[in-house]
N, C-alpha and C positions, 0 to 999 in steps of 0.2 A: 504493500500500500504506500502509494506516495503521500508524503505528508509536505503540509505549503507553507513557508515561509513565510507566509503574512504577518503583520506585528499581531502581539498577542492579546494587547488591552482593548483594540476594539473590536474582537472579536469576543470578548468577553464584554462588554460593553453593551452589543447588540444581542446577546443573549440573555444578560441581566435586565435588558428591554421585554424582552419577548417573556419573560419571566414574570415581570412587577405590571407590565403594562404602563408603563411608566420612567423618564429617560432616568441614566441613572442616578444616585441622590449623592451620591461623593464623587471624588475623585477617585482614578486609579493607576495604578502604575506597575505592570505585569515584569515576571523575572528578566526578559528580551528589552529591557529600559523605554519599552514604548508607555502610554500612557493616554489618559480617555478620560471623559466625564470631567464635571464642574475644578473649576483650580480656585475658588474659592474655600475657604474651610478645610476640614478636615481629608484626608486622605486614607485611600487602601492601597496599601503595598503588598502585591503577592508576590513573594519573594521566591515559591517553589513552585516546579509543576505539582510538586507531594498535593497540593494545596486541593488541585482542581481531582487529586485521588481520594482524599477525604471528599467535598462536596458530592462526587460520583457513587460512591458508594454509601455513603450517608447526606443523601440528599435532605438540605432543609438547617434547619437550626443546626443539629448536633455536628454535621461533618463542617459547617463554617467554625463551630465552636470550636473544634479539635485541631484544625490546622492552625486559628488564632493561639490555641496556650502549647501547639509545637512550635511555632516561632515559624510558621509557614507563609503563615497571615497576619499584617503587621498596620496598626492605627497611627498614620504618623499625624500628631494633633491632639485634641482634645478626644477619648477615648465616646462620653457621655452625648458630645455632638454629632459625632461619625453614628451611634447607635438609634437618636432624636432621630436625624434625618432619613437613616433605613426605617424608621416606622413611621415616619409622615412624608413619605418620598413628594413633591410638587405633581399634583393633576391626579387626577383619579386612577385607584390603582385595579389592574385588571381585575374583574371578578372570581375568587375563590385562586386570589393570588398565592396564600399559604400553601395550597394542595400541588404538589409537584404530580403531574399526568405519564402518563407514555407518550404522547409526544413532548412535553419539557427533558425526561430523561433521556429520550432518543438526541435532543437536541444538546444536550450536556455532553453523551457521548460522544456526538461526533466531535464537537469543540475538543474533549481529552484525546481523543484519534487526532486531529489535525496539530496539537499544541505536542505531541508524541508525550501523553501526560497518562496514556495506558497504564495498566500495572495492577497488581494483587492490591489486596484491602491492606491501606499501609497501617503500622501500628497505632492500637490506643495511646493517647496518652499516660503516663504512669499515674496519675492525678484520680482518674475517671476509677468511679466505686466499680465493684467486682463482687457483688451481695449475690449471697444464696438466701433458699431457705424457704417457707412457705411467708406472704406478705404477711406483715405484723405479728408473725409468730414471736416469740418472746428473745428466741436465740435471732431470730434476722432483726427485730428491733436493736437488739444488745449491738449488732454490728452495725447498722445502719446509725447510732447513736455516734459509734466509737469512729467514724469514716469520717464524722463531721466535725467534733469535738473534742475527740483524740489528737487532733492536727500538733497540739503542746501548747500545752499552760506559757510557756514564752515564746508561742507567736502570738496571745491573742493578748499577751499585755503590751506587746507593740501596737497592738491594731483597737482595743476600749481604754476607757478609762482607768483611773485606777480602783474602781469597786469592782471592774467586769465585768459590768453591766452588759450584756449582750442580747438586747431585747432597744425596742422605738421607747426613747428618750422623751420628756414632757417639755417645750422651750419656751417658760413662761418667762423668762427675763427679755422676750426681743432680741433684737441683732446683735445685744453687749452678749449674752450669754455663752456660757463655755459648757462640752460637752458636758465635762466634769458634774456643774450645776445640773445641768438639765436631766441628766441621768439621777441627781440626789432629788428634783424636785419632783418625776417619775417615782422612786421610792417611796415619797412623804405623799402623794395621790391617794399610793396602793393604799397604803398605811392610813391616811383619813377618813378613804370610802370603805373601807373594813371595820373603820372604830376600835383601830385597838389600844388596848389601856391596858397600865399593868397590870401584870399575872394574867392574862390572857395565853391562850395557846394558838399557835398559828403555825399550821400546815401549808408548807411552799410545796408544789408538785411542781416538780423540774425545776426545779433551784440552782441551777448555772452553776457559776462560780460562787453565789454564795452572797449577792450583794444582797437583796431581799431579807435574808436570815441575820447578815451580823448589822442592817442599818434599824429593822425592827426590832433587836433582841439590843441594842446597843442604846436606842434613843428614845424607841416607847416603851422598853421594859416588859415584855412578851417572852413566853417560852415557845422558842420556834422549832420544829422537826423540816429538812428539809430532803428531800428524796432525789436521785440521779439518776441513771442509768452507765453514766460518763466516770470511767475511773480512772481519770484525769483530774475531773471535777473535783470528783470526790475526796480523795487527797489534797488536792487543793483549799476545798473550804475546811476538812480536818485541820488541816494545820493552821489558818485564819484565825478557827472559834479558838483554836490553842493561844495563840502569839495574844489576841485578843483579850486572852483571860474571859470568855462568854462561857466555859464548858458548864458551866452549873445552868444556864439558860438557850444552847442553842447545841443542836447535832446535826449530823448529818448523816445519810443511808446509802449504802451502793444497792438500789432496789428499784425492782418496776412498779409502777403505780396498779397495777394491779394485783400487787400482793398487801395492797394497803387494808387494813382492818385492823383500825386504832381504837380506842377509846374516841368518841368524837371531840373535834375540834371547836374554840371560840367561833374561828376567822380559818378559810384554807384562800390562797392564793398561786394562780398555775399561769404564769407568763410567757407567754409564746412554747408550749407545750404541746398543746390542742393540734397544731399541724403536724407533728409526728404521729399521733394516734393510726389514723385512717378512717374512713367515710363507716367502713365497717364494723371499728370498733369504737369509735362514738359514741353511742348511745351508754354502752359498758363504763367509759371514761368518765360520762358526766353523774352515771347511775354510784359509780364508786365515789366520787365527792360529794357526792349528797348526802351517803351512807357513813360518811367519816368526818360530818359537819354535824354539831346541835342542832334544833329546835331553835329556830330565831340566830343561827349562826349566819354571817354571811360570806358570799363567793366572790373573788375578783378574778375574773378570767379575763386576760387579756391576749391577742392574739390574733396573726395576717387572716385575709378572707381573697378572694376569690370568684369570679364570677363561675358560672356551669363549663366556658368554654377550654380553661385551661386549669382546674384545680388545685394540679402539679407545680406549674410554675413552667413547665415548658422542658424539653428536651435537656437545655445545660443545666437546669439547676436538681432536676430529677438524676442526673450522670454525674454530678459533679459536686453536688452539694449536701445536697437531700433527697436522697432518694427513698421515695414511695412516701410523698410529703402529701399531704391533700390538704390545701386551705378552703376549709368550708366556708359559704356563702352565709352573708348574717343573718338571712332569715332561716334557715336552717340549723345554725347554730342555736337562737334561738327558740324555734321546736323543740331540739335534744332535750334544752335547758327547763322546759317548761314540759316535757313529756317526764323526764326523772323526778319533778317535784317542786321545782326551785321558780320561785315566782322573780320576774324581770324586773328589776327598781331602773335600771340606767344603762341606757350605751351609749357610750363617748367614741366619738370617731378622732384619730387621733394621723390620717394620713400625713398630712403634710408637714404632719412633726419625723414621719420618718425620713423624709425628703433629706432633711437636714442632720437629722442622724446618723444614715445610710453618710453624706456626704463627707460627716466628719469623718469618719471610718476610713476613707476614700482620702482623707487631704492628712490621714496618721500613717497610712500603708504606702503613700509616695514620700511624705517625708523620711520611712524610717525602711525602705525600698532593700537598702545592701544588709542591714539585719533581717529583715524578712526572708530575703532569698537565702540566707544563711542556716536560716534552719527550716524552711519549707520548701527550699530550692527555686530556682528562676522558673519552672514551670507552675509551682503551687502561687506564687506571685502573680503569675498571668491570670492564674485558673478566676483570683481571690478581685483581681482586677475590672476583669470582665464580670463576674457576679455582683461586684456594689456598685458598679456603671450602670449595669442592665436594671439591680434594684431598685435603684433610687428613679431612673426614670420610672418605672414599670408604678410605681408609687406619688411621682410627679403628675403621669398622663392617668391616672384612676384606670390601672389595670388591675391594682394591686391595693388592699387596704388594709387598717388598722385598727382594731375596738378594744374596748374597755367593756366589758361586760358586767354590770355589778347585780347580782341576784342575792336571795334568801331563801332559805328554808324556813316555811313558815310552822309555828306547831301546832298540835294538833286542835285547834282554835283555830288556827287560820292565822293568827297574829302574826307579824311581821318583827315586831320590835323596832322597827325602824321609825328615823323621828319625822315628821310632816314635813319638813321644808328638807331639798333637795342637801344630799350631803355634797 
């Protein structure tokens, strides 16, 4: 087969046409130094034919993702503009654009035939999870935990605050405000819309690193139990309530929330939790916090949502991140919530605070860029790159949301306990 020398960017150019319906939304500039589309803004640089053997065979989100964190595929520019403008490309974009066809893939091929970019399915990246096991079975949750959160206790203090807070921050100070804050004034929310006072008990489900457990056992005087999955984590806040001197008022468990069957609790609090569950073990999830809450205790569930189209999050964050993540939609969240027993006092929408969350994360992980690669390596830096780029917008453009959920159990009265003017 003869293969044509034509340059190689606008042949990919006029098929990233034919593709979006739409001309294309960046710049580009293929491995042959040719180069096509807008010179304003941001750019793509494919730097390999490898590039166009990912896309080929993993047509769509995952195989662009793969050649970007091989270093195949390269953003030169602002990372969050180049990804804006692939999802608001100018002019209307072909109908059922997403869906790659047999003739889009016939047309892919021939471009890899013509660019001589043939070739076996090149490798995954080392990055990309590798989970067995039946979905949310207890040993694939344990691993699906440890792929995301395992990454080390010193990468993720390069990249949060310093409580660890790793959950959408509250930014009640305005544009002065520093993550640090806004992550303490997050904490004092939970902590108000719970009503805890001392000698309270307050169950954290998925207690992170820990910041939840030593800012409420430290400042409103609570006995806090806090539950992982991550034993990472887990060691990590051990040693915290230790240095802290909390151990008479706060623990912590290397345990799955379904072996929970405590004495019940004042106040339980689960912070972005709820998307690791699954659609199908939900009902289970909210049925066991109700079951480990008093009569008149209340629940602060905070946690992403989702519309029906993409629950996951999409091909790189299900490969890469979280896999078999499901951010349930809020009004189904609250069914669960009000099918297990727990009457709805508030939801607090909280998007545009992750905006700014996600972003600080994003302006700690470039400042502290040669530590990061040092012990995640320059591919896990890419990986982490392209996931709080993608987040924040996906969170900007209302693909992606935020809630505060604050319910009760009422008791057998009906009573709520709770006071008449809004907490």
């Amino acid at each position: 087969m003869r293969t044509s020398r034509a340059a190689v960017a606008p042949q990919i150019e006029t098929l990233a046409h034919r593709l979006l319906g739409v001309p294309l939304p960046v710049g580009l500039r293929a491995w042959d130094g040719s180069s096509a589309g807008p010179t304003d803004g941001p750019s793509v640089s494919i730097t390999s034919r490898r590039a166009l053997r990912y896309a080929l065979w993993s047509p769509g989100e995952l195989g662009i993702a793969r050649a970007y964190v091989r270093g195949d595929l390269d953003v030169e520019g602002d990372l969050t503009e180049a990804l804006r403008r692939c999802r608001q490309p100018a002019g209307p974009p072909r109908k059922n654009a997403e869906r790659i066809g047999l003739g889009e893939l016939a047309a892919l091929l021939g471009l890899a035939a013509r660019t001589r970019a043939l070739g076996p399915p090149p490798p995954r990246p080392e990055g990309e999870a590798r989970i067995r096991g039946a979905v949310h079975s207890k040993r694939r949750d344990g691993a699906v935990i440890a792929h995301h959160y395992d990454a080390g206790n010193e990468f993720y203090r390069l990249l949060l605050d310093s409580s660890m807070a790793y959950s959408c921050a509250y930014w009640r100070r305005g544009e002065d405000g520093t993550l640090e804050q806004a992550q303490r004034d997050k904490l004092d929310l939970i902590c108000a819309k719970l009503g805890l006072r001392p000698g309270m008990r307050l169950l954290d489900v998925g207690c992170g690193w820990g910041s939840l457990i030593l800012h409420a056992a430290r400042e409103y005087g609570v006995r806090v139990t806090g539950v992982t999955l991550s034993a990472e984590q887990y060691e990590y806040v051990r040693r915290r309530i230790a240095d802290e001197g909390l151990t008479a008022s706060a623990e912590v468990r290397l345990q799955d929330y379904r072996g929970l069957d405590d004495e019940p609790y004042d106040a339980i609090a689960t912070v972005e939790m709820g998307e690791h569950v699954g659609e199908r073990n939900y009902p289970d999830y909210v049925a066991t916090l109700y079951h480990n809450l008093r009569p008149q205790g209340r629940l602060l569930l905070q946690q992403m949502s989702r519309g029906e189209n993409a629950p996951g999050g999409g091909a790189f964050i299900e490969s890469y991140i979280a896999p078999d993540m499901t951010m349930v939609p809020v009004g189904r969240t609250v069914q669960h919530l009000e099918a297990a027993g727990f009457e709805i006092r508030d939801v607090h929408a909280l998007r545009e605070h992750y905006v700014r969350t996600v972003r600080a994360w994003m302006r700690l992980l470039e400042d502290r860029t040669e530590e990061a690669a040092a012990v995640i390596g320059r591919e896990g830096v890419r990986i982490w790159r392209l996931y709080l780029a993608g987040g924040a917008l996906a969170f900007e453009q209302n693909r992606m949301g935020v809630q505060q959920f604050l319910a009760v159990r009422p008791d057998a009265a009906g009573e709520s306990g709770m006071p008449a003017e809004r907490v």
